[in-house]
N, C-alpha and C positions, 0 to 999 in steps of 0.2 A: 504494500500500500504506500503510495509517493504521500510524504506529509507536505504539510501546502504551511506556510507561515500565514499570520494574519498580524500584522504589523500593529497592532495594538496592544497598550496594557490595561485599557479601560475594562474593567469584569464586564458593566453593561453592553458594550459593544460587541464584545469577545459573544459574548451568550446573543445577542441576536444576531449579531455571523453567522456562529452554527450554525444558528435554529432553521434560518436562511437558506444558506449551505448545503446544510445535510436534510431540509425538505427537498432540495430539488435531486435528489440521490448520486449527487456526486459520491466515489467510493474512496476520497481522499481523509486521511487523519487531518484534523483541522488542530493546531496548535499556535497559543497566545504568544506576542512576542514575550512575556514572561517566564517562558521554559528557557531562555538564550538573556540571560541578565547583563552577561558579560559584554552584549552587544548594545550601545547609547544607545540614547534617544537622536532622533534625526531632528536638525532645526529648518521648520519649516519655511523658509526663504521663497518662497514659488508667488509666484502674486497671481494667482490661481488655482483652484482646486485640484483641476488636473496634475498642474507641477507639484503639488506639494505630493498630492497620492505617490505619482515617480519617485519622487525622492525620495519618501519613506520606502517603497515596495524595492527599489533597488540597492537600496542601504543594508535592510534584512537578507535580503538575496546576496549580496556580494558576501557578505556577514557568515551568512553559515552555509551558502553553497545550492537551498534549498530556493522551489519558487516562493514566491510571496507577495499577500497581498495586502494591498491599504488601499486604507480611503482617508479623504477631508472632505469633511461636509460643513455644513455651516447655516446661519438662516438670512436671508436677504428679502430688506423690509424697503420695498417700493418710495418710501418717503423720504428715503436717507440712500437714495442712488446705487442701493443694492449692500449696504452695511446691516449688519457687519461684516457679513461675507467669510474672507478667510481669515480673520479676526474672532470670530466669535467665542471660540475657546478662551479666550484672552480682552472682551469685552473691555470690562473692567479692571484690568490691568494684570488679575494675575492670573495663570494660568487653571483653568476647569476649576472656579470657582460660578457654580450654577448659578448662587445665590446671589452672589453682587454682581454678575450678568446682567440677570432678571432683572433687577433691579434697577438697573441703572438705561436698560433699554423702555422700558416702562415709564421711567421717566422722563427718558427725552421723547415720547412718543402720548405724553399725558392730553396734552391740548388733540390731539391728534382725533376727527371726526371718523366714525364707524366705517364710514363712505371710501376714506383715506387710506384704511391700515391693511390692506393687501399685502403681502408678505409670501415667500417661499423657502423652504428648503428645500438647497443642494447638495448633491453627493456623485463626488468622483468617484469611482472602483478601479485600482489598477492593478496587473498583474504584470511583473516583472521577473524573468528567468534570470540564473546567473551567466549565463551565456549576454547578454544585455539584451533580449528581446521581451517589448514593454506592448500590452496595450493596454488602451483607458475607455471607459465607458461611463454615462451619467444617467442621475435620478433626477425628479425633482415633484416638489409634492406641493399645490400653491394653495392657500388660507388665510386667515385674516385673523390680527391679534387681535388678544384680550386687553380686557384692562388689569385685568388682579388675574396670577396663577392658579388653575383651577386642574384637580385630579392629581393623584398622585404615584404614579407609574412613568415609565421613561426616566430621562433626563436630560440635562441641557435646555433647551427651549421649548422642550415638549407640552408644560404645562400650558403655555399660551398662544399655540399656533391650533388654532381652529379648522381643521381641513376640510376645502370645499365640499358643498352636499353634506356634509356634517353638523351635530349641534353640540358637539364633544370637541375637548381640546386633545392632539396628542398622546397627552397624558392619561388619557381617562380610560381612552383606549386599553382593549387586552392587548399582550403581546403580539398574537396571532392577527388581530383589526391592525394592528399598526404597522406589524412586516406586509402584513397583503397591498398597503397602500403606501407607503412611507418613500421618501428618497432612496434609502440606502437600500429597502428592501426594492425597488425597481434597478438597481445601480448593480445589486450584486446578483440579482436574475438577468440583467443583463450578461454579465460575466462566465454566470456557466457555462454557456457555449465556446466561449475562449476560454476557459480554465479545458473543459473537454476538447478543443481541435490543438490547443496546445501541450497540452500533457496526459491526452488518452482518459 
């Protein structure tokens, strides 16, 4: 069984990878960048999704030899020119802090009419061999924020992106509601067909 890296040490992420992943019955061992410590973290320099996914997917790859894959995703709110974009993990200055995120996007988006707050998340998926053969594919899932954080599942901006045809935020969502619709879950169904004509 070829193990597949997934360029993450986030647990939530890691766990809906799988879940992801091994629904679409890929027969790959799916393992966190946290089995490979000795390997840093990649700094994401890419001034987009795409590049940033590469960089992390070929950092792991070069790293231990194995394919692997990443994403950067982010949430891009129509009023503010597509911010935060590939900032969002790092909103409010420090890095995957949900809570002063939240927070602080809510604030500058207070004034802000119902009519206005159109928003989406994006999600890069890349797969990169160590041989340096890269490709990338995206998600993206468009809704409209809340005012106050509602639900409490997910993370990151899940509590207050309300996704179209919906009267639930993200968060409220089950697991299974949120990969069926979500960026990352269209980004990394994307992928399988390249995970499969690339590595069988």
């Amino acid at each position: 069984m070829t193990r597949l890296i997934l360029a993450t040490r986030n647990a939530g992420k890691i766990a809906e990878l799988r879940s992801i992943l091994s629904d679409s019955g890929l027969p790959h061992e799916l393992v966190g960048a946290e089995s490979y410590p000795e390997v840093p973290d990649v700094k994401e320099t890419g001034t987009t999704f795409a590049e940033n996914a590469l960089l992390k997917a070929h950092a792991l790859a070069r790293a231990t030899g194995l394919p692997a894959v990443a994403d950067d995703s982010g949430l891009c709110v129509d009023v503010l020119n597509g911010a935060p974009g590939i900032f969002s993990a790092r909103w409010a200055g420090r890095h995957g802090d949900d809570a002063a995120n939240l927070t602080l996007l809510l604030s500058q988006l207070a004034d802000i009419a119902p009519a206005h707050r159109g928003a989406h998340f994006a999600c890069a998926a890349a797969l990169a061999l160590p041989d340096g053969t890269e490709r990338v594919v995206e998600g993206r899932l468009r809704g409209t924020l809340r005012y106050a954080p509602t639900g409490a599942g997910g993370f990151g901006y899940d509590p207050i992106l309300q996704p179209e045809g919906d009267t639930r935020t993200c968060a409220e969502l089950t697991p299974a509601e949120k990969n069926a619709i979500s960026h990352r879950g269209q980004a990394f169904r994307a992928l399988v067909p390249v995970v499969r004509e690339l590595l069988g």
